[in-house]
C-alpha positions as CSV (number, residue, x, y, z in Angstrom):
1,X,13.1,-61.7,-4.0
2,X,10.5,-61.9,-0.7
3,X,12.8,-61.6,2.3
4,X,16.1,-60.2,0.9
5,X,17.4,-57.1,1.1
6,X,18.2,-54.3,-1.3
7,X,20.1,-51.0,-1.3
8,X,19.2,-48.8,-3.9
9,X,21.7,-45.4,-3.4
10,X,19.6,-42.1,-5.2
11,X,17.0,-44.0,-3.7
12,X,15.4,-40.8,-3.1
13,X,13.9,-39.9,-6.2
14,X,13.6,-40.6,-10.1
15,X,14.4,-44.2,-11.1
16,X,15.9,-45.2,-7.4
17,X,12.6,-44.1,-5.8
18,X,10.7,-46.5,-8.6
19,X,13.3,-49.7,-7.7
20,X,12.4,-48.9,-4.3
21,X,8.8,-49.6,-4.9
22,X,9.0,-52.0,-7.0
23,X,11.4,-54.5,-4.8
24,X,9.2,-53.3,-1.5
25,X,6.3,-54.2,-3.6
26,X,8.7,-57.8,-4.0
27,X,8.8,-58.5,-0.6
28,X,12.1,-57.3,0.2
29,X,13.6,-55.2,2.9
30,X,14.8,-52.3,1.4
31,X,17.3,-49.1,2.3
32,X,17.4,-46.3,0.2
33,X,20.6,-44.2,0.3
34,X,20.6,-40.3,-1.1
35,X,22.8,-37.2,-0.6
36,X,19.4,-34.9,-0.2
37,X,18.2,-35.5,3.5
38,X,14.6,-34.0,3.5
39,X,13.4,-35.7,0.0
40,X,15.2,-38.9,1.3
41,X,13.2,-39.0,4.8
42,X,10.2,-38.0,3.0
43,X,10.3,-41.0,0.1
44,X,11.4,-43.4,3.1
45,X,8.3,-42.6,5.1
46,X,5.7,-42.8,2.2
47,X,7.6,-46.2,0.9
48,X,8.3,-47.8,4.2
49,X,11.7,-47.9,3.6
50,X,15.0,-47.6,5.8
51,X,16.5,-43.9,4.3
52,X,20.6,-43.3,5.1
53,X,21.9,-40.1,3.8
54,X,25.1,-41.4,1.9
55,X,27.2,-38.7,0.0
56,X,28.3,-42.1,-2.7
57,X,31.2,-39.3,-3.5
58,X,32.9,-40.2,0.0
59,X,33.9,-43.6,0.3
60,X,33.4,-43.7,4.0
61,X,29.8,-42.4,3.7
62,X,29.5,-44.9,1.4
63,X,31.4,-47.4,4.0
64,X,28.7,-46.4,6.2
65,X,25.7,-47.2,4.8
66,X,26.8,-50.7,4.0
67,X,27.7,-51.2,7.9
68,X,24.2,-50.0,8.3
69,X,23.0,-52.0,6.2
70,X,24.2,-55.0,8.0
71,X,23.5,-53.7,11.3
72,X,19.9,-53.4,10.8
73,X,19.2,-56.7,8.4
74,X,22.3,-58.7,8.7
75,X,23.7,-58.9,5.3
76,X,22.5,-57.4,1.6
77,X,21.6,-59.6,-1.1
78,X,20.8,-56.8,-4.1
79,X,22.9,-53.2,-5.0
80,X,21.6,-51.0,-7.1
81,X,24.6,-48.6,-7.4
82,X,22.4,-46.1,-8.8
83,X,23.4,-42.4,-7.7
84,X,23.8,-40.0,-10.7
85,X,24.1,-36.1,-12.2
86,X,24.0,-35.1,-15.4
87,X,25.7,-33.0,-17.9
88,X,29.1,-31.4,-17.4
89,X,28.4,-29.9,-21.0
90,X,30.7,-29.2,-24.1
91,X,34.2,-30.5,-23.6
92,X,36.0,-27.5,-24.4
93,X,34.3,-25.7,-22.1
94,X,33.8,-28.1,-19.5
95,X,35.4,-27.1,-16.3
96,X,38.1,-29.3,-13.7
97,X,35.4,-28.9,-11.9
98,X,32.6,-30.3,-13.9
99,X,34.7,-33.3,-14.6
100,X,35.3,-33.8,-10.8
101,X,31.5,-34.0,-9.6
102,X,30.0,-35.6,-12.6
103,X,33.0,-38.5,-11.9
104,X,33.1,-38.0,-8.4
105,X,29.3,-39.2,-8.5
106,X,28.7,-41.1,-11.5
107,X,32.1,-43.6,-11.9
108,X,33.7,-43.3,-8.0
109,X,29.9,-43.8,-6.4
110,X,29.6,-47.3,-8.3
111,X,33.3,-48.2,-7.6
112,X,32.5,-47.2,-4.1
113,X,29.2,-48.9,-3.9
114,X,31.3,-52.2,-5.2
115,X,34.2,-51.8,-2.8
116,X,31.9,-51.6,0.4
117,X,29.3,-53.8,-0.7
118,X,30.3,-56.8,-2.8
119,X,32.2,-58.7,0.3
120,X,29.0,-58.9,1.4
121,X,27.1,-60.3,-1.6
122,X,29.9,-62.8,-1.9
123,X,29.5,-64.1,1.8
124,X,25.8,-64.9,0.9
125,X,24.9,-68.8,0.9
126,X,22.3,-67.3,-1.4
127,X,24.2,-65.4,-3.8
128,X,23.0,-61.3,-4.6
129,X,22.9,-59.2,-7.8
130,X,24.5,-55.9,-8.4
131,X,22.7,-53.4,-10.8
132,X,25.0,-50.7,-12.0
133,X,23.0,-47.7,-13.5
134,X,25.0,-46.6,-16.3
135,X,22.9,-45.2,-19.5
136,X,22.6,-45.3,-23.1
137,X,25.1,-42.4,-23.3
138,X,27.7,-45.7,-22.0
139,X,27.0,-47.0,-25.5
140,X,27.2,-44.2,-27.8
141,X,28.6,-40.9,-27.0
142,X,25.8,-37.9,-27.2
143,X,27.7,-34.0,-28.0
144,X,27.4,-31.5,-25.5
145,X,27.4,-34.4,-22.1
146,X,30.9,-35.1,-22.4
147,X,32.0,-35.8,-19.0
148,X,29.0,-37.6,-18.3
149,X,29.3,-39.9,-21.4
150,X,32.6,-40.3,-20.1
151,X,31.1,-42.0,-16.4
152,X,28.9,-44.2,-18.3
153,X,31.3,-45.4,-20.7
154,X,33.3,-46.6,-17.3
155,X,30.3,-47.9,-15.6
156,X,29.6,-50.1,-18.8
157,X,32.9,-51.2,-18.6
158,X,33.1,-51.9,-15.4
159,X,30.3,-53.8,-15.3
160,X,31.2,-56.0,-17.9
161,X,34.2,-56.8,-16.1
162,X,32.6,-57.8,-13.1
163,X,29.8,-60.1,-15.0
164,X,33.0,-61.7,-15.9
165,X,35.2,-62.3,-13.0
166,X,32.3,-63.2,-11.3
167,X,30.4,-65.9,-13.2
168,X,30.0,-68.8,-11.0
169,X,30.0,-66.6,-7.7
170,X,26.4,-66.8,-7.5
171,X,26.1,-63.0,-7.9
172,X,24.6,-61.7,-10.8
173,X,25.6,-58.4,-12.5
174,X,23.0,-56.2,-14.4
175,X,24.2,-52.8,-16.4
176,X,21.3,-50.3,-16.8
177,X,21.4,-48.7,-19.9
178,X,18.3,-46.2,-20.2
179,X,17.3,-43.5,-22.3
180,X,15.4,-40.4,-21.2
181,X,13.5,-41.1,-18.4
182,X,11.5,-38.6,-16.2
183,X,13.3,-38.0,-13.7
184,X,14.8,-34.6,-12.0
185,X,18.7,-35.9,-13.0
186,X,19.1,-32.6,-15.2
187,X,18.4,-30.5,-12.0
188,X,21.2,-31.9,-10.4
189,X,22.9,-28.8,-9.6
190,X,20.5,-28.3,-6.3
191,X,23.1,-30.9,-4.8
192,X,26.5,-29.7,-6.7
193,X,29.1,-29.6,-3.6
194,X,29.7,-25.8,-2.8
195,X,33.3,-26.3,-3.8
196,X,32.6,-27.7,-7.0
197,X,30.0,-25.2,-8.5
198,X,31.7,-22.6,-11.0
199,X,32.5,-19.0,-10.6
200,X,30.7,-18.5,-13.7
201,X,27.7,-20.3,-15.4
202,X,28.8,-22.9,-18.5
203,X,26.4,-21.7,-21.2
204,X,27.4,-24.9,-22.7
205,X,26.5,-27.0,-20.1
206,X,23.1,-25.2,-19.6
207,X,22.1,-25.3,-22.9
208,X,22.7,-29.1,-23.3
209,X,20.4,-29.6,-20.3
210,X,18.0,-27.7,-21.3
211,X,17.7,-29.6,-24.6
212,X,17.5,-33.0,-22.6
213,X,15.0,-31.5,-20.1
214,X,12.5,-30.8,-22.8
215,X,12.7,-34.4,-24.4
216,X,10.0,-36.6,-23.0
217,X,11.1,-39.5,-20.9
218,X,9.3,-43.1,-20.0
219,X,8.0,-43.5,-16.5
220,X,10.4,-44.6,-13.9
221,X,8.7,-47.5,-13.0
222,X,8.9,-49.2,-16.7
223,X,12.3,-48.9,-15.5
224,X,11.9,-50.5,-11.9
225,X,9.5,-53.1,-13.5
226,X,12.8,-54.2,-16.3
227,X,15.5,-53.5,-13.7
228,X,13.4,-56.5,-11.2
229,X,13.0,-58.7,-14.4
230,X,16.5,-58.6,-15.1
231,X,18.0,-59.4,-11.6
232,X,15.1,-62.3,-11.2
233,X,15.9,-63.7,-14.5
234,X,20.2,-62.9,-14.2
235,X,20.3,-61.0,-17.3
236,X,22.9,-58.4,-18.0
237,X,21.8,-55.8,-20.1
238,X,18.7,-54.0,-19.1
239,X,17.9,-51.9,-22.0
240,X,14.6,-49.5,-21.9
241,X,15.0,-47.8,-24.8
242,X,15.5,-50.8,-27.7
243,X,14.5,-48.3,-30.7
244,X,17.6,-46.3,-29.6
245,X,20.1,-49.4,-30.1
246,X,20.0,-48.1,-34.0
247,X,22.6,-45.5,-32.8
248,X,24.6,-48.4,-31.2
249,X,24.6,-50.3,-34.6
250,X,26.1,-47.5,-36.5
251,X,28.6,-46.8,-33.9
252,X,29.8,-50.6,-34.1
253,X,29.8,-50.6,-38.0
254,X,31.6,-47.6,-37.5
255,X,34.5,-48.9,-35.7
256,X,34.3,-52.6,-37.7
257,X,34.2,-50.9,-41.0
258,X,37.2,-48.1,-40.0
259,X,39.3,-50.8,-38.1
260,X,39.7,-53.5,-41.1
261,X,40.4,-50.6,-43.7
């Protein structure tokens, strides 16, 4: 890891501001990419990072920081698409709008992220790794986070594709699937685009938040500390939370037991 360089976009905070330290603490050059300018030049000055605003919503913002990237260390060698918001609440309640910004973010940010940056992983002579931060909410579907189950399910997918297609490359692919963690993801209204926000509050959606809010999370850097392991030792799933697999179990005997009736 010493030497090579990592993006890490909602590198500002929560579980991107713990990869951060943890691959800086590595050796590695890092740039940390987040929509929220003053918390993303602050983090980058206590960490000694690079910090690029980068809306991951926009694809040439997102274009950007990869050109950036390149400008200042010559290539990239690890992605952690990792940008995320939480919520959209109860599906029948759920707004156009809260389907738009939790997608815009969670699924188009990491199809971004790949777009802009996996030419360059490919060029590497050394190879790279991609980490995609989906959630254990991509392996079982929790009530009252619909749209955001939704973005996980398709970063898990997504992921698995690309472990796929590119075995042999010399890139390595890593899904993050974690459960509560403390982090400020359920305040992620602060950064809702103005044109996205609803006239009205969603009860729904608050009250779902609220709920996951009070639940108490692991540290974020039990996280950063699995999330390194996994890209030094080319593993695909990172999973933080093994006690909550039970949940994945009786989904899959779910659907095996339903779909051989």
């Amino acid at each position: 890891m010493a030497g090579r360089v990592a993006v890490v976009t909602g590198g500002a905070s929560g579980i991107g501001r713990a990869m951060a330290k943890r691959f800086v603490d590595a050796g590695m050059h890092v740039v940390i990419a987040d929509v929220e300018d003053e918390a993303l030049q602050t983090t980058a000055a206590e960490l000694g990072v690079v910090g690029i605003r980068t809306d991951v919503a926009d694809a040439a913002s997102v274009q950007a920081l990869a050109d950036a990237s390149v400008e200042r260390f010559g290539t990239v060698h690890v992605l952690c698409n990792n940008a995320g918001v939480g919520g959209g609440g109860v599906i029948a309640t759920a707004t156009l709008n809260d389907w738009k910004w939790v997608l815009d973010v969670n699924l188009w940010g990491v199809i971004h992220g790949l777009h802009a940056f996996l030419p360059l992983l490919l060029a590497n002579d050394d190879g790279g790794h991609v980490v995609n931060t989906a959630s254990m909410a991509g392996l079982t579907a929790w009530p009252g986070i619909g749209p955001y189950n939704a973005s996980k399910y398709a970063v898990v997918g997504i992921s698995e594709t690309l472990a796929a297609e590119l075995r042999g490359s010399g890139v390595g692919v890593s899904v993050l699937c974690p459960g509560v963690v403390n982090t400020n993801i359920f305040q992620s209204q602060r950064n809702r685009p103005a044109e996205l926000r609803n006239p009205t509050r969603n009860p729904g959606a608050r009250a779902a938040n609220s709920q996951v809010t009070n639940m108490v999370g692991i540290d974020a850097t039990i996280v950063a500390d699995h999330v390194h392991d996994a890209i030094v030792d080319d593993r695909f799933w990172i999973i933080t939370h093994p006690e909550l697999l039970t949940h994945v179990e009786e989904r899959t005997h779910s659907l095996l037991d339903e779909g051989r009736r």
